[in-house]
Phi, psi and omega in degrees: 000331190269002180261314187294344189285300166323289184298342190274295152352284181319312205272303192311298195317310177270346148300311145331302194287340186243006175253350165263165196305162168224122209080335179277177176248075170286109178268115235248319226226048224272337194284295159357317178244041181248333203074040168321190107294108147278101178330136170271353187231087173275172166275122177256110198234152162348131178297160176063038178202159213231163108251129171228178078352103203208176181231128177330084198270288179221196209170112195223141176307075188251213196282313150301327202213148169244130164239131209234175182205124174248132157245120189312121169253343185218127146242172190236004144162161211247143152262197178296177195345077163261110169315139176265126164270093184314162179275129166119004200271178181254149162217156182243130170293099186258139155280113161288156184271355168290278161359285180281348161284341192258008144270183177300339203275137194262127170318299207318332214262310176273317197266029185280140155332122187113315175279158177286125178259147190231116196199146173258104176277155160226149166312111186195144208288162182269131186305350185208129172323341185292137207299352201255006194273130200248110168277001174225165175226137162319138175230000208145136204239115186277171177281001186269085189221019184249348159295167199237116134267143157320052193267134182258000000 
C-alpha cells in the first residue's frame, strides 16, 4: 500500500512539475501589455451583435420599419464573428416599430436627427442585392437615449 501511495505522490510531483510555465511572467490580463482597452464592466453580447452608440444622420418611415443611417460614435462592446464598425463610419439600421413600442420612447423623439441613440445591432447578411438591402438591425434601445448632438 505504501508503494502505491509513494508512486501516486510521485507521478502528481511530476505532473506539476512538468505542466507548469517555465520562464514565463504568466499574465492572465495579456491586453493590458499591448495597450488594448480593456473594459472595466465587460458586456457580454450574443454573436453577430454589437452595442454602440451612434448619432442619428436620418431616418425615414416605412410600413414596419424606420430605416435609419447612424454615424458611429462609441462602441461598448463586440459578440463573436461580429464585422467591426469603425468608429465615425455611417451604417444604415432598420428599427422595427415593435421595437419602438414595447419601449419608453415615442420614434418621433428618439430617432430625431442629432440625437445619440445608445443601441444592439446585430448583424445579418442582407437577403437581396438591391442598394437599399440593410444589414444590420436595432435589436434593442438602452435608456441613455436622451442626450443631443449638434450636427451643422
Amino acid at each position: 500500500m505504501r508503494l502505491i501511495f509513494s508512486a501516486l505522490i510521485t507521478s502528481l510531483s511530476w505532473l506539476l512539475i512538468c505542466c507548469a510555465p517555465y520562464g514565463q511572467n504568466v499574465n492572465r490580463n495579456t491586453a493590458s501589455n499591448h495597450n488594448y482597452p480593456v473594459p472595466s464592466d465587460p458586456i457580454i453580447l450574443a454573436p453577430g451583435t454589437v452595442r454602440v452608440s451612434a448619432v442619428v444622420i436620418d431616418c425615414t418611415e416605412k410600413e414596419k420599419v424606420h430605416l435609419c443611417t447612424f454615424q458611429i460614435e462609441e462602441t461598448h462592446g463586440y459578440g463573436a464573428a461580429t464585422p467591426p464598425l469603425p468608429l465615425g463610419s455611417e451604417v444604415s439600421v432598420e428599427v422595427s416599430k415593435f421595437l419602438l413600442e414595447k419601449g419608453e420612447y415615442l420614434a418621433s423623439d428618439l430617432l430625431k436627427k442629432g440625437n445619440i441613440v445608445k443601441a444592439t445591432l446585430r448583424f445579418q447578411e442582407p437577403r437581396s442585392t438591391t442598394k437599399d438591402a440593410v444589414s444590420w438591425r436595432a435589436i434593442k434601445l438602452h435608456k441613455e437615449n436622451d442626450k443631443r448632438r449638434d450636427r451643422k
